[in-house]
N, C-alpha and C positions, 0 to 999 in steps of 0.2 A: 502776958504782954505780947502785945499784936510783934509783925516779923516786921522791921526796915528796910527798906531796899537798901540802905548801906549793910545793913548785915546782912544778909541776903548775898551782895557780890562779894562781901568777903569773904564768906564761906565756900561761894565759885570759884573765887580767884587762888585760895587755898586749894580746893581741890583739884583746881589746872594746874598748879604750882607743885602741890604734892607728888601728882601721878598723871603726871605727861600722857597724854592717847586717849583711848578707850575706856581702861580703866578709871582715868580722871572725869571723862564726861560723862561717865555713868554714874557716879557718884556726884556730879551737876545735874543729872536728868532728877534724879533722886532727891534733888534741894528743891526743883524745880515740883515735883510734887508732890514736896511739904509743904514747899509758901502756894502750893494753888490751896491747900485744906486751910488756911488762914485767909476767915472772909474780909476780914481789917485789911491785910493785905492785898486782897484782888479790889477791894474796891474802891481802896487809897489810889493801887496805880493802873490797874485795869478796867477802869469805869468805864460802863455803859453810856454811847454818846462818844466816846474816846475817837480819836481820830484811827484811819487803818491801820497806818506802820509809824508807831511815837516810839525813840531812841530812848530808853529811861539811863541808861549807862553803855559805857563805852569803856573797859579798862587799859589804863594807858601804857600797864607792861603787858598783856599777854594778847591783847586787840579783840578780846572776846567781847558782844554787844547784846544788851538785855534790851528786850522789845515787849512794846505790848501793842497790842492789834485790836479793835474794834470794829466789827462788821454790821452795816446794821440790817441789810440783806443780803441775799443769799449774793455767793459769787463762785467760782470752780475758777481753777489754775491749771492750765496743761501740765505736759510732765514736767519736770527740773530734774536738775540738782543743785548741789552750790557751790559747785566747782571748786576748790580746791579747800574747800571749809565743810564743816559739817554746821548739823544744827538742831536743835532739842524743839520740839512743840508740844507748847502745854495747853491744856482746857481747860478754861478758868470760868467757860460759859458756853448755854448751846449745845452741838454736836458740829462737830467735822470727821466726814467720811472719807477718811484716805485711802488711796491705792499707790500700791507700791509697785513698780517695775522693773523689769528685766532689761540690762541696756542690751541693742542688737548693732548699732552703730554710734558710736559718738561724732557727734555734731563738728562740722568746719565750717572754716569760711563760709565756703561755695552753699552748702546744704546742712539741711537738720537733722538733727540725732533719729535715732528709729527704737521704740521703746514698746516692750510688751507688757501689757495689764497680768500683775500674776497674784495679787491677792485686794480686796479692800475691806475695810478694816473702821469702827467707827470710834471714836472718840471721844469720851464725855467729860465731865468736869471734874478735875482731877488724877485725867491722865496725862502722862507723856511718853514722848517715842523720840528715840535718837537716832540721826541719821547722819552715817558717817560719810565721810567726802565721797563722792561717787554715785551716791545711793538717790535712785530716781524713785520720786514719789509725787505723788497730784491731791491734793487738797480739794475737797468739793463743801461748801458751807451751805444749806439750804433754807435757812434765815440768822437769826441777828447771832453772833457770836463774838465770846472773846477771847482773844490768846497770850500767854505768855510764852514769848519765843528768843532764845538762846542764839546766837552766830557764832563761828569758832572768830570771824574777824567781818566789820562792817560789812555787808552785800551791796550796799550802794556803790562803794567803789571796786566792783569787780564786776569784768563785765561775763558774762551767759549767754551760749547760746544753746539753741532752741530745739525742744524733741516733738516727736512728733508720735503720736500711738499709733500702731501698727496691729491689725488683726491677724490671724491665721487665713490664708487662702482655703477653701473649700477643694476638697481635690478632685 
């Protein structure tokens, strides 16, 4: 029997519920992919043609938000993070070639963060990676892709600001 997205976040919501942190979201990373190996499931809600960023749940006690993302060409994302949230990314299609960063300043008001490239890393169908509050990473997609993607709480309403990669001077 193909996987539900209602059972799917109950099993999320169970496992933020059970085990507050790290522990809990790595045992969501780990739901995360089991329902990308269920093709019923990727195609029911992560269809090809799908719009970029589609809200599939929102849970209304813990404020965690399942997404799914469809690209249908390539796109790159500077660094982030997600500020005071973390967030699971799964392949559910395609390749996305992440790099993960070193923060060297975080971001204010006035100026952008300063962030160094320290590994990249590729992504295929059926992986996922968790990244805990803080943790700067950049997404690069080099044609059509799909993801299923975790928030510890909506990112639409928090605001981000901005880094900026930074190389090593030559001495």
């Amino acid at each position: 029997m193909a996987l539900t997205l209602e059972d799917f976040t109950t099993r999320c919501h169970a496992a933020l519920k059970d085990k507050p942190g790290p522990e809990g979201r790595e045992a969501v990373c780990a739901l995360v992919r089991d329902a990308l190996q269920d093709v019923d499931f990727v195609a029911t809600y992560i269809p090809a043609g799908g719009p970029e960023r589609h809200v599939l749940f929102e849970d209304p006690e813990l404020g965690f938000t399942v997404l799914a993302h469809a690209y249908g060409d390539a796109k790159t994302s500077p660094p982030h993070d997600h500020g005071p949230s973390w967030a699971i990314y799964g392949q559910a299609a395609g390749e996305t070639v992440m790099t993960d960063f070193e923060c060297l300043a975080r971001p204010d008001a006035m100026k952008a963060g300063k962030a160094k490239r320290l590994r990249d890393y590729t992504m295929r169908p059926g992986d996922a990676y968790l990244y805990e509050p803080g943790a700067l990473h950049a997404p690069r997609r080099d044609g059509p892709t799909r993801l299923l993607r975790i928030e510890g709480v909506n990112m639409e309403r928090v605001k981000r600001l901005p880094y900026v990669e930074v190389t090593a001077q030559p001495a």
